[in-house]
N, C-alpha and C positions, 0 to 999 in steps of 0.2 A: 779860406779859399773861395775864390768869385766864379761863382757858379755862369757858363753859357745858356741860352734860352736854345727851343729847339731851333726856332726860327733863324735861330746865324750859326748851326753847326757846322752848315756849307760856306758862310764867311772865310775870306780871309784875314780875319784877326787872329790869327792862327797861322802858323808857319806851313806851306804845304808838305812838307817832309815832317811831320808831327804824325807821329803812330797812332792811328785807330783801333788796329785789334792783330793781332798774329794768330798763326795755326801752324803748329812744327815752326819750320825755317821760316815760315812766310808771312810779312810785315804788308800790313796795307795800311798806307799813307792819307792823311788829307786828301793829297791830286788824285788817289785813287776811288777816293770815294766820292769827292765830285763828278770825277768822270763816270763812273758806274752808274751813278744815280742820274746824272744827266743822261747813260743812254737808254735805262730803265725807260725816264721818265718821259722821253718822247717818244717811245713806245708807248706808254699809256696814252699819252694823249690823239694817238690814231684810235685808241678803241672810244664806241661807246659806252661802255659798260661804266656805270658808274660806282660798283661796290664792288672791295677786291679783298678777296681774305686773303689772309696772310702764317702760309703752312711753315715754318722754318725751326728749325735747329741752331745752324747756324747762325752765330748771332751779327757775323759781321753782313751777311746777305739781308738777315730780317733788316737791319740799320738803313741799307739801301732800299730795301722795297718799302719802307713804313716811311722815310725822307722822299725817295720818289712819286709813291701815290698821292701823299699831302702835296707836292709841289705841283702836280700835274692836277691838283682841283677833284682827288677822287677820294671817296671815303676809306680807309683803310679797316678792315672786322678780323679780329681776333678770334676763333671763333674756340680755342683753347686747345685743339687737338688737330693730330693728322691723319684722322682713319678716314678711309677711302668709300669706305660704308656709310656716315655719318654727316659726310659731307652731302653725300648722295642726296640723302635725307632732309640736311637740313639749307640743301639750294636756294629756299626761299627768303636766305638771311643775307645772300651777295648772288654776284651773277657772274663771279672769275675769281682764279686762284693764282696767287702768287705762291711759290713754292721753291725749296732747294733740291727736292727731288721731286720725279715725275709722280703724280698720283691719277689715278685714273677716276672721275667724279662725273664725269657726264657733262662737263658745262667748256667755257673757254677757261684758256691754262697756259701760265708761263713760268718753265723754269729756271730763276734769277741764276746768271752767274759772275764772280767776277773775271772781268777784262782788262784785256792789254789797254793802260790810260791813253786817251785820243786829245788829243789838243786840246783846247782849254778856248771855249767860241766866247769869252765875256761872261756877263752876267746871264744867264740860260734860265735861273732858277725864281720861276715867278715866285712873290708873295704869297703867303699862307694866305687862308681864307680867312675871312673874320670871323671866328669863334672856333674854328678847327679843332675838331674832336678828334678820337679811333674810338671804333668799336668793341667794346668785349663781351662776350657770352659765357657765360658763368649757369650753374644746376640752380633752379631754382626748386621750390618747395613739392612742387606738384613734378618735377624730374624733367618739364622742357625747358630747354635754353632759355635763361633771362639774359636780358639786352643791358647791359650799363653801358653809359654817355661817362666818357672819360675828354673834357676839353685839355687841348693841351696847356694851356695856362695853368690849370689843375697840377698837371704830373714837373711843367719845368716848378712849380714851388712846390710838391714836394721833394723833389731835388735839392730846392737849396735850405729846406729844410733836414736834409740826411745832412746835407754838408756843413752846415752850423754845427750840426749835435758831433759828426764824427770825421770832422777837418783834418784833426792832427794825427789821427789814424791811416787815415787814406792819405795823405801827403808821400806824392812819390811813389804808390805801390800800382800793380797791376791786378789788374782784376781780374778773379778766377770764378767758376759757378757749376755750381750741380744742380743747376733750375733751368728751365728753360725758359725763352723769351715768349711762351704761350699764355702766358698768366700774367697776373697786373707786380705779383713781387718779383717774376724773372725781369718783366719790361721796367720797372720804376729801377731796380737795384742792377741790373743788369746790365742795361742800354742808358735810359734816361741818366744815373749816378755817375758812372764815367764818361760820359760823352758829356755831362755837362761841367765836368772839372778838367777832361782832357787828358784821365787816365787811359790809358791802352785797358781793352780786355781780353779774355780769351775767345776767340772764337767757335769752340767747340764745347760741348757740355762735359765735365766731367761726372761719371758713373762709377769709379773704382777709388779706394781710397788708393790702389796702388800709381793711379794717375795723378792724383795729387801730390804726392811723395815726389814722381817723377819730376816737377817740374824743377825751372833750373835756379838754381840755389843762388847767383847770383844779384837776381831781385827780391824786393820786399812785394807780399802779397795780400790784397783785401780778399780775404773767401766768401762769396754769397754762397749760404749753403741750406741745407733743411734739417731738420731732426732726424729726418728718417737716416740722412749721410754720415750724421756723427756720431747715428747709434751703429756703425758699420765700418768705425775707425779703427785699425788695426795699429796697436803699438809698438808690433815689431818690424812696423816702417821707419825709415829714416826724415821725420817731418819738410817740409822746405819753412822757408824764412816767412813767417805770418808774422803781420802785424792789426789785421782785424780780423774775425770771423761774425758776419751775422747770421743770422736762424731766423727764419718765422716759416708761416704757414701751419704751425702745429702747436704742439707744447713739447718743450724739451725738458725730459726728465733729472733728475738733478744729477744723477748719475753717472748721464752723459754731460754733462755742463761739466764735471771734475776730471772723466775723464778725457774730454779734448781740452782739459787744462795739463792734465798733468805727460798728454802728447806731445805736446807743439809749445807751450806754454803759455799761450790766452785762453783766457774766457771768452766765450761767446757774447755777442752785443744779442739779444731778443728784440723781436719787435712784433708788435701784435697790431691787427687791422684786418682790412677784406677788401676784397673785389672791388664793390662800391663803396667803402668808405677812403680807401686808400690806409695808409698810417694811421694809427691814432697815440701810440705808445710804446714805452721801451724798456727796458730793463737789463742794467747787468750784477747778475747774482755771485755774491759773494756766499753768502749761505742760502737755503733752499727758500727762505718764506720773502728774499725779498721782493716788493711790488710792483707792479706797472708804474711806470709814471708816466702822464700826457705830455704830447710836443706841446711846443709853444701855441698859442691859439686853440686847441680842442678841448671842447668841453663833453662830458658826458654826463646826463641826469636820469633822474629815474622818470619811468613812465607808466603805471597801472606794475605788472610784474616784469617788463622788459627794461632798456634802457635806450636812449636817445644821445646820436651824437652828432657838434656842430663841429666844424673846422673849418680851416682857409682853405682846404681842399676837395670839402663837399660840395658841388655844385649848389645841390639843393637848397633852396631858402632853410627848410623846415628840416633840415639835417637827415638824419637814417637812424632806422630802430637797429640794434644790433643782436647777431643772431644768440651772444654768449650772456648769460646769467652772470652779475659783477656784486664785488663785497670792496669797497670802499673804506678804507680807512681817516681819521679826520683830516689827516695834510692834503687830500683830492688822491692820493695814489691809491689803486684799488689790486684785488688778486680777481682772480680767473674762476668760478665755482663750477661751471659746466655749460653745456648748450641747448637752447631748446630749437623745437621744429625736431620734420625729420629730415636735414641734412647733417649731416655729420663727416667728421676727418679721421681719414684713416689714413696712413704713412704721405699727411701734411695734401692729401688729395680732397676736395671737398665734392664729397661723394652723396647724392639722391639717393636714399633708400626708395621713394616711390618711383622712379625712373627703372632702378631694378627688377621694381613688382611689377611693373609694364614691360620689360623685356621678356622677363621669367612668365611671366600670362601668356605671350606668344608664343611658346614655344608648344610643338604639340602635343594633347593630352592634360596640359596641367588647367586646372578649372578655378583655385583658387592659390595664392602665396599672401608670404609674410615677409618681408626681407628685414634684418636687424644686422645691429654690430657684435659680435661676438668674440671675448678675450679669451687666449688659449696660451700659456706656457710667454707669457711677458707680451704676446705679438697678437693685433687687431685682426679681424679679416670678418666679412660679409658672410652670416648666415642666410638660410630660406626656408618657410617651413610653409610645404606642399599638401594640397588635396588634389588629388589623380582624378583623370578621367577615369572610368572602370575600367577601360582595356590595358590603357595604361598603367593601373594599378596591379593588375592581373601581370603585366609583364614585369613589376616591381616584384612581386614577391614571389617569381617563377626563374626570375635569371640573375644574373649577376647586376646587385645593386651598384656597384663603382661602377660598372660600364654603360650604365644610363647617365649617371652624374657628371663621367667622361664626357658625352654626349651633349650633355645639356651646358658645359662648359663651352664646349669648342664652338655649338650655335652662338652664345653670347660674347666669345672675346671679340667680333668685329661692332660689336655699339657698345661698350663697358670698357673704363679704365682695368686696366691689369686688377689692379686692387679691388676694384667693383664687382668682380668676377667673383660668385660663392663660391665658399670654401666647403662651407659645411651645409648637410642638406638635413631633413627629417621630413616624413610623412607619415600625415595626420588622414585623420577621418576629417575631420572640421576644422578651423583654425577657432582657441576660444574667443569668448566674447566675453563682457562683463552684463551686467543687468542693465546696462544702458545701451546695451551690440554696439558697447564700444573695444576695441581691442588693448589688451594692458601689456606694450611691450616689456615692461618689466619682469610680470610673470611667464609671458613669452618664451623671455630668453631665458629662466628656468630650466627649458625644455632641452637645452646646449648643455646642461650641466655635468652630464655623461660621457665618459670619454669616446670619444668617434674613432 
């Protein structure tokens, strides 16, 4: 299959009655999204603002505001979420928001919609910029937003790198997803993969396996999905018609790999990569140990204890260190051993444990934390281990201990992914230290081993 670049999505090489994406009844066209995006875009081009994030769900509206800000000469920033709090916060990363709903953020704000198509005034749609990027903002180590430089040259060949590896799969089907277009696997698998073969996708996120089930039986369907989705498949749904399902963002246990086989009746495609490196590898498991294998062009070597990766799709000359621990086998396919740093994935979300300790430090009374991942009964979730201010200590073990953890919940769901949010709390006198005051999360989490 001949992969489109971004740059001629709005082309007509392309029939304008060619399906873009549906929602329910409702089919939006080629003419439809030129027209949108054209009236988008000369709206941007009356502002000065030159950085516009980009808040969306919707994937057929993100489509048009991420084609209109490029075409109109502005920088588009992912900035990976839609809290209203956070935005607040992190204003100094753009100076307007494009959105499918209103959010109240303090700054200039517009929210996309689509319209009734308007005639068709010619070619409207200047050239891309030379080197044309988007923004995305990903946790970094220390818990503030890091910035990766994504060129689009970059994401259209990883594009036609999906479509080499999984051509005969995606031939003809529509594209469904339980990711959203806020992260580099919703936008590369989401938007950039059908938009540059010319599949229709869904416009709307799926959340339920019962929406999945729902849909209509008389198409074949590509699933972008996550681990977290197909450990939450119910079998006594009636599947629809798949013919690919891929997975990443996390690791899919094998469990779930047999049983969305023995659902629907494929195997999931795996693909593993990041933020900034984009792709790097794939697998589909027949039995549990089979390996990763690299796309064409990526190479990965060893470097001190870490590993170093090059692709066609790193910008970087000098490639990226990668954040997982890898075991190599002789043919270059490698397994997965664990991760270092403290960022870590919890239900395929890549989650800052020291962004945590800086919310959790905020709040009032607490003087010292510890934030870790903590297993409980198959399922992750974000521990914290507390030293009190005295008063507050005093009110710890005077009143009811759930209704301060209540408490310190509700302060943090507006800057914390759902998931990020503790589960589990414990309070210490001290948090320990080793002989080097250094702290040894391992024995740490020891401290969790009791049932809560």
């Amino acid at each position: 299959m001949k992969t489109l670049p971004f740059a001629d999505w709005l082309s007509h090489s392309r029939a304008n009655d060619t399906p873009i994406a549906w929602l329910g009844v409702r089919t939006w066209t080629l003419e439809d999204l030129r027209s949108d995006v054209a009236q988008l875009m000369t709206w941007l081009q009356t502002q000065d603002d030159e950085r516009w994030a980009l808040c969306f769900e919707n994937s057929y509206l993100f489509i048009v505001a991420l084609l209109a800000t490029l075409h109109a000469g502005k920088t588009p920033v992912i900035p990976g979420h839609c809290r209203e709090s956070l935005l607040a916060e992190q204003k100094t990363l753009f100076q307007g928001v494009l959105s499918d709903q209103p959010l109240r953020w303090g700054g200039p704000h517009c929210v996309v919609k689509a319209n009734a198509p308007q005639a068709a005034k010619g070619d409207v749609f200047p050239p891309l910029r030379e080197g044309a990027f988007i923004e995305l903002f990903t946790s970094g180590s220390t818990g503030q937003p890091r910035r990766v430089i994504k060129p689009i040259a970059c994401l259209d060949h990883e594009a036609t790198l999906l479509a080499a590896r999984f051509s005969d799969q995606l031939a003809g089907c529509r594209v469904v997803a339980s990711v959203v277009p806020q992260h580099l696997y919703g936008l590369t698998f989401r938007i950039f993969l059908p938009m540059s073969l010319g599949l229709p996708l869904h416009a709307a996120m799926l959340y339920y396996a019962e929406q999945l089930a729902a849909l209509e039986s008389h198409h074949r369907y590509a699933f972008i999905s996550s681990p977290a989705f197909l450990k939450r498949l119910d079998p006594r749904l009636a599947p629809p018609p798949m013919a690919i399902i891929l997975s990443a963002g996390g690791m899919l246990p094998w469990t779930d790999v047999q049983g969305t086989a023995d659902w629907c009746g494929v195997q999931p495609d795996e693909i593993y990569g990041s933020t900034e490196t984009g792709i790097l590898a794939w697998r589909h498991r027949q039995h549990d140990s089979i390996p990763w294998k690299p796309f064409p062009g990526v190479s990965i070597v060893p470097e001190g204890e870490a590993f170093r990766a090059h692709s066609p799709i790193i910008p970087e000359p000098d490639g990226l260190l990668l954040d997982d621990i890898l075991i190599f086998d002789d043919g270059g396919t490698f397994h997965i051993a664990g991760r270092r740093g403290r960022v870590v994935k919890i239900e395929e979300k890549r989650i800052s444990l020291s962004e945590i300790e800086r919310r959790v430090l905020a709040l009032e009374g607490i003087r010292d934390a510890a934030a870790l991942p903590v297993s409980r009964g198959g399922r992750q979730g974000v521990g914290v281990l507390l030293v009190l201010e005295e008063e507050a200590h005093r009110q710890w073990l005077n009143c009811d201990n759930k209704a301060m953890e209540l408490a310190w919940r509700r302060e943090l769901i507006p800057w914390l992914e759902p998931v990020a949010v503790p589960r589990y709390w414990r309070i210490l006198e001290e948090i320990p230290v080793n002989s080097m005051n250094k702290r040894v999360y391992a024995q740490l989490q020891e401290l969790f081993h009791e049932t809560s």
